[in-house]
N, C-alpha and C positions, 0 to 999 in steps of 0.2 A: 621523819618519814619523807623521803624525797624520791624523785623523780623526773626525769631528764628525757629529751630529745634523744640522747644515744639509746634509751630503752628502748625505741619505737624499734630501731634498727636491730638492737639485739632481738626483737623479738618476732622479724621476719629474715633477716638472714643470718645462713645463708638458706633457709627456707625457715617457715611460719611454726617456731616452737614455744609453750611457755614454759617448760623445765629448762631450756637454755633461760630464760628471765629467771626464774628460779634461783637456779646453782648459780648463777654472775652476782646474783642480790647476798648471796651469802658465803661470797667470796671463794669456789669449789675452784682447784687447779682444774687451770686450762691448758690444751695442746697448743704449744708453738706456732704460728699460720705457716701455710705451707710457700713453696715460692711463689705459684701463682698472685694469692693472696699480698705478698709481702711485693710483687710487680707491681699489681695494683693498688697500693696504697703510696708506692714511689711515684706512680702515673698521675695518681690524683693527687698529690703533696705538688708536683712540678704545672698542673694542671691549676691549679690555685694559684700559685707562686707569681705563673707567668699571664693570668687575668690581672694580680695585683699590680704585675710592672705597667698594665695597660692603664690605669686609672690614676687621676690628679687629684691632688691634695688630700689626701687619707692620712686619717687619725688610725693609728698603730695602737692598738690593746690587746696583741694577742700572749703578752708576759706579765707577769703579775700575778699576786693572790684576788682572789676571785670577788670578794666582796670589793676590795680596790677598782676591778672592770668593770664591775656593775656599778660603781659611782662616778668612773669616769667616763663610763657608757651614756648614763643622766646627764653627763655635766658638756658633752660633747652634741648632743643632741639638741638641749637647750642652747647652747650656741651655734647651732642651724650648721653644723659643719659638713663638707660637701662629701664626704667620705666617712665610713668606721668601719676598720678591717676588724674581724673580730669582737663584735659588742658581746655582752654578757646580760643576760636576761633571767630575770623571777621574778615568778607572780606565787601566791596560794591558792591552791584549788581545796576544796571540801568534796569527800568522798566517802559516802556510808559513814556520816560523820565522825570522819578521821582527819584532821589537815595536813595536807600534804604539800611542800613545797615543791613547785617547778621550775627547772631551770633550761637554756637551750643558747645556743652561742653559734645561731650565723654566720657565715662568710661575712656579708658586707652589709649595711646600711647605706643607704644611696639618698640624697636630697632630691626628690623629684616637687617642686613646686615648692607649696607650703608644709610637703609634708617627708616622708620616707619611703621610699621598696626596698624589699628586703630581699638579697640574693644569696645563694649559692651556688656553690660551681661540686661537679659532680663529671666521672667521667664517662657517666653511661652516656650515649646514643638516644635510646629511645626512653621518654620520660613520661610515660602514659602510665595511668594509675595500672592497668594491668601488668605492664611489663616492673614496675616501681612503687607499690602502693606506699613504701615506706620513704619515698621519698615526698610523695605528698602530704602524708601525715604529719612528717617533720616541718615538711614549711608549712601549712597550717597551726600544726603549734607553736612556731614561731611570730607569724601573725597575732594571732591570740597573748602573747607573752607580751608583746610589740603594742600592743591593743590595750593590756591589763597597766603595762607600765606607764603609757604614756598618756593614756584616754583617747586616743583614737586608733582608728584602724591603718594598716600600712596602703600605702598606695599602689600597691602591686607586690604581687611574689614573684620569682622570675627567678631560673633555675640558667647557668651558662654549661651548657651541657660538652660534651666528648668532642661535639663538630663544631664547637665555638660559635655555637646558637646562642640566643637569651629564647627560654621557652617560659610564657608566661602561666599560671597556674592563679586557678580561681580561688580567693579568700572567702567563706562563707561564718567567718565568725567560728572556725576552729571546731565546731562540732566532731567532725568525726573525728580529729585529734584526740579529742578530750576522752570519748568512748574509746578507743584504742587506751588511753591511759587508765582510765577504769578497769579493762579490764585484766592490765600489766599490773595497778594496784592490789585487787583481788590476788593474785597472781604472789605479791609479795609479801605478803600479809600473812596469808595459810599456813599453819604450823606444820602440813604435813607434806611430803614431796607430792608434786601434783600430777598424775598418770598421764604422759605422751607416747601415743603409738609409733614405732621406730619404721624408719624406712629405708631401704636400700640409697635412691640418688636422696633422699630428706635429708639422711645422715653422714653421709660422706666426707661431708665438706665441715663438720661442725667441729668445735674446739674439745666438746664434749662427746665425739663418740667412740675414745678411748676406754669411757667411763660405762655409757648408754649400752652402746650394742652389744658387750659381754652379759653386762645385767641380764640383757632382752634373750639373749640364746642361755643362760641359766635357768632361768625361768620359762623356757620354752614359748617364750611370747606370742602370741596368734598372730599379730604384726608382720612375723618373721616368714608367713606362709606367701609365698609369690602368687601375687593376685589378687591378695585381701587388699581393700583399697582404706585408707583411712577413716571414711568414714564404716566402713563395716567392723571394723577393731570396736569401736564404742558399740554397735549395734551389738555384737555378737557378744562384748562384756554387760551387756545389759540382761542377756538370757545368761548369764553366768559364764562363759568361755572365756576364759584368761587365754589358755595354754592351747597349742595346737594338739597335744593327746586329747586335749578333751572335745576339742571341736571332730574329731574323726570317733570319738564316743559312742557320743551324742546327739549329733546332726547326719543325716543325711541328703542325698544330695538335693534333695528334692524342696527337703525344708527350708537348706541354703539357699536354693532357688529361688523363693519366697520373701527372704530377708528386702527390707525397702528401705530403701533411704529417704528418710523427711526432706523435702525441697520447699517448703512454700506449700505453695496450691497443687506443684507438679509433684510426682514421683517416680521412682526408677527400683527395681528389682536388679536382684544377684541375677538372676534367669539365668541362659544358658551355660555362662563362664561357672555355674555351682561345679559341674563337674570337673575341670580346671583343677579348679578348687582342692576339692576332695583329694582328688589323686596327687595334686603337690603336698598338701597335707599328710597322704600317707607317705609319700617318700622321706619327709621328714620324720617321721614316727620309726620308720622302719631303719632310716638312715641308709637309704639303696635305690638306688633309680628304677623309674615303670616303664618299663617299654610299651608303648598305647599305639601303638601302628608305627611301620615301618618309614624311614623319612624322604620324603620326595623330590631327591636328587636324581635332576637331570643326569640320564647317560652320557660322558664325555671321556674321551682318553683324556683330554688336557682340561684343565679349569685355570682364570686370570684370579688370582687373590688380589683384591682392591681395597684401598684404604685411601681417605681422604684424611690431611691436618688444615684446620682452618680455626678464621678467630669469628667470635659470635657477634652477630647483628647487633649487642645491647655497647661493645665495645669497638666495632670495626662497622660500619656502615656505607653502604652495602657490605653484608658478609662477604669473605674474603677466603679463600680454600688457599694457601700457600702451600703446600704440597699434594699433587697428587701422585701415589702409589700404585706399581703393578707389578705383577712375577706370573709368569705363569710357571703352573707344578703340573706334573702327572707324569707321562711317557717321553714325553719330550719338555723336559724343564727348560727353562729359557733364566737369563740374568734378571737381576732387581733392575727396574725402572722406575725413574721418578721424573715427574714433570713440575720445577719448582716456581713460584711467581718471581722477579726478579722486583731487587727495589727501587728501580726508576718508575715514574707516572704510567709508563703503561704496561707494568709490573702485572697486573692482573691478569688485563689482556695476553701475553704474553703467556703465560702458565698454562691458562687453558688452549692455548694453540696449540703449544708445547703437549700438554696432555690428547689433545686429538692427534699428534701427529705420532704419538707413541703409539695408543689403541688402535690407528689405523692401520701401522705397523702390523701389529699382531695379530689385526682382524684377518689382514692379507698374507701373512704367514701361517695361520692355523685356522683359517675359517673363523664358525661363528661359536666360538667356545663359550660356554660360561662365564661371566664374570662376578664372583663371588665376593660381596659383601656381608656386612654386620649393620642391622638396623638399618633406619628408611636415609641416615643422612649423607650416602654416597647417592642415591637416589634425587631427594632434593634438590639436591647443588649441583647435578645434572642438567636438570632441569631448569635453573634458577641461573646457568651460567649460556643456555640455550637460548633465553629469552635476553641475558645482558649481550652475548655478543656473536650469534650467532651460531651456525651448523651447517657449513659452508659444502661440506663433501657428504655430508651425511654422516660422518663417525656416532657422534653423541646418540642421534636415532638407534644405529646398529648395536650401541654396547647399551641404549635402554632395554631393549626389544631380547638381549639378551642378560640382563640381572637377574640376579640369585640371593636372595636375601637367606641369609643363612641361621638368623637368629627368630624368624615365627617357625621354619623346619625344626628345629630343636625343641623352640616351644609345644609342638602340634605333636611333635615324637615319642617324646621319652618328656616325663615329673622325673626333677632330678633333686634332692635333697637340698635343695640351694635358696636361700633367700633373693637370689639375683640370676639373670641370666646375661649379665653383659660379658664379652669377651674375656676379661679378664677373670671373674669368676669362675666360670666353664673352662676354660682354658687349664686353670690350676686344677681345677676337679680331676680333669684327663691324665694329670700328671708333665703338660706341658710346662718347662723351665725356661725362663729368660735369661742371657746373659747380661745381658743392662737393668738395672736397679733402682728404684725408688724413681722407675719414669711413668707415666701416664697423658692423657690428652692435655692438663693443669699446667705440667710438666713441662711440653710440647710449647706448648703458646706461652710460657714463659718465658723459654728460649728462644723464640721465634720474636719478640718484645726486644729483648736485648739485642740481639741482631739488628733490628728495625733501628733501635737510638744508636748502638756504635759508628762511630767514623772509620773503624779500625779495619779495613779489608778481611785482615786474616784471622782476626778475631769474628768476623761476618761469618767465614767461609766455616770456619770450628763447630761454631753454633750450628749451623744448616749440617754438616756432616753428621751431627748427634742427633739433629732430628730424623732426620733421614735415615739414622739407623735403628732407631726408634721407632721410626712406621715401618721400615724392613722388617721387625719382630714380630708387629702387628699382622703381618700378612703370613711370616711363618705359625703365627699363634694360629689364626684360621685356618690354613693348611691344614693343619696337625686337630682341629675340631673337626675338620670336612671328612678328614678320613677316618676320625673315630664315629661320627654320624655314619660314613655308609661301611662302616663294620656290622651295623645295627642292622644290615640290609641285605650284605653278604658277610654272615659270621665268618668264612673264612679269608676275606680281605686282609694281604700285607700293609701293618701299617709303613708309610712310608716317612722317614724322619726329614723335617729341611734340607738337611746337608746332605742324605741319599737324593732325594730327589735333583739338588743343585748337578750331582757328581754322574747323573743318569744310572 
């Protein structure tokens, strides 16, 4: 019975499952990683590589069979050596008396004093238990292992994080490692598949949810219902509701209302969202959308479709928007514009200029049109690019004062049969088709990675062209939801295609 350091990891990303520990423990085919995935493990492979060229006299174990590096892990250590790239570590733990061997293999071993720190390199950003819990449980159980082998504890844990930090990290004697491993052993033990409730972003990213999310829509899963939050999946399987037929049964809204979630000392209710609720649940039942009130689109001849591509906080710090997207559509269409970051130092700066000086353009070409987006994160980085570098003429003010979030209107409008309301769900619902394939936001900033490492100009410029037309689809995909929304508002509205609209 064993158990490793990699399970902590398998068993929070790429979000907190233990059927992904499950099916890994019993060796269930897994899906391919995608490119994102497969960037970031090139990022952090070169990300290692090149702390290791930083460091003097290191003992190299990272080849070999396993009980061999665990002896020459011992035999390196007792001779006080100033480096061990790769040590190999086990101890046994007892668990609901069963022994379980542990194992875990650090980046480095570091001589500090009389004794060792223990580090790894990692290429997130931010290394706070919130944003990484699994990164702390892993160096705590390395501590601990470090601790078990040698009879003392290490002298530091210390993470070399994305921005070529050392961020240090408190050793408490491995506690909550070990509870985390408890409850991954429980987990592997079980003879029987262990019930996790599926979730739209939970599952997305997972190896296993080629296998999961069909299961989960065969069996009508209540999971599948847009709104039920995870913990209401356990609550609601505890009155009996597996399946969303039977939650529209047998509940109503009122009783949903009622449902609470254990916190501790605190509590929270379904309350208002019951209703939500319901009527997402009937459209799955019925398999047909509910029109609940007409959707509160601004009057405008013209609307701006907006779309931002950018890399996230945990890997690019400060976050980093490298394209921003605009078209306007309606009576008077105008061409795709894009405001891109360029890759010299003040690359950033630079994009967002670029991007005010586009929007000003069209504020002063069409007034104060709509600018429609999806979700709060054109919003944000609004906001968040106001405070890094200013808003020199007022653009950024004008086109906040005029945002259109497009994706709570749909929400507030129409239950639509869908486990998901992100753009691209909606989008296909409509009947809208993409000419580029197998792209996405993952997609996006994968390409935009490769761009960033080439030396290669035209190989630069390739990259940036596909992304770019990549957030161009993005804006026609909106289009084409805005006008099936205010179809909902004026039944006899022509819908208008991208390419009518481009052609006037």
């Amino acid at each position: 019975m064993r158990l490793s350091a990699s399970d902590i990891y398998a068993y929070h990303r790429p979000s907190p499952c233990g059927l992904r520990v499950y099916l890994r423990h019993r060796g269930e085919l897994e899906s391919e990683p995608g490119e994102y995935e497969e960037v970031l493990r090139r990022l952090g492979e070169r990300h290692e590589r090149s702390h290791l060229k930083s460091l003097r006299g290191v003992v190299e174990l990272d080849t070999g069979m396993r009980e061999e590096r665990e002896r020459l892990t011992r035999q390196a250590v007792a001779d006080e050596q100033e480096v061990i790239y790769q040590p190999a570590l086990r101890a046994s733990l007892e668990i609901a008396g069963v022994r379980w061997e542990v194992t875990g293999d650090p980046d480095f071993l570091i001589r500090w004093g009389d004794g060792y720190l223990i580090r790894d390199c990692k290429i997130a950003r931010r290394i706070t238990h919130k944003d990484h819990p699994e990164i702390h449980h892993q160096m705590e159980l390395y501590g601990w292992l470090f601790e078990r082998t040698f009879g003392t504890p290490p002298r530091a844990l210390e993470v070399y994080n994305g921005a070529g930090e050392i961020v240090e990290l408190t050793y408490k004697g491995g506690t909550r490692a070990l509870q985390e491993l408890e409850v991954i052993a429980g987990i592997k033990r079980t003879s029987r598949e262990p019930y996790e409730p599926v979730g739209w972003t939970k599952c997305k990213d997972c190896s296993f949810h080629y296998r999961c999310w069909p299961q989960a829509e065969g069996r009508k899963d209540v999971a599948l219902v847009y709104g039920v939050d995870q913990w209401m999946v356990h609550e609601l399987r505890e009155d009996g509701i597996e399946a969303y037929p039977k939650l529209v049964e047998l509940f109503t809204e009122e009783r949903l209302a009622r449902l609470t979630k254990p916190a501790g000392t605190h509590t929270s209710r379904v309350g208002k969202r019951a209703g939500s609720i319901m009527r997402m649940a009937q459209a799955l039942v019925d398999g047909r959308e509910i029109l609940i009130q007409p959707p509160a689109i601004p009057e405008s001849d013209d609307y701006v479709m907006f779309d931002l591509e950018g890399m996230p906080p945990q890997l690019q710090e400060p976050a980093k928007i490298y394209l921003w997207g605009l078209q306007v559509y309606g009576r008077h269409p105008g061409e795709f514009r894009s405001a891109l970051a360029d890759f010299g130092p003040e690359g950033d700066r630079n994009g967002w200029l670029e991007f005010l000086r586009l929007a000003g353009e069209m504020l002063e070409e069409n007034g104060d049109l709509p600018f429609v987006h999806w979700h709060s994160y054109e919003k944000t980085n609004i906001r968040l690019y106001v405070e890094r570098y200013g808003d020199p003429d007022g653009v950024a003010a004008r086109v906040l004062e005029n945002l259109v979030d497009c994706l709570p209107l749909a929400q507030e409008s129409i239950a639509l049969p869908l486990p998901s309301y992100s753009l691209k769900v909606v989008e296909k619902y409509i009947g809208f088709e993409r000419k580029l394939h197998n792209t996405g936001g993952d997609w996006a900033m994968a390409r935009y990675v490769e761009a960033v490492e080439t030396e290669d100009e035209f190989e630069r410029q390739a990259l940036m062209n596909l992304i770019t037309a990549y957030n161009r689809e993005d804006l026609e995909a909106m289009w084409a939801v805005l006008q099936w929304l205010r179809s909902k508002v004026q039944p006899d509205v022509k819908l208008v295609s991208a390419e009518d609209a481009e052609e006037g």
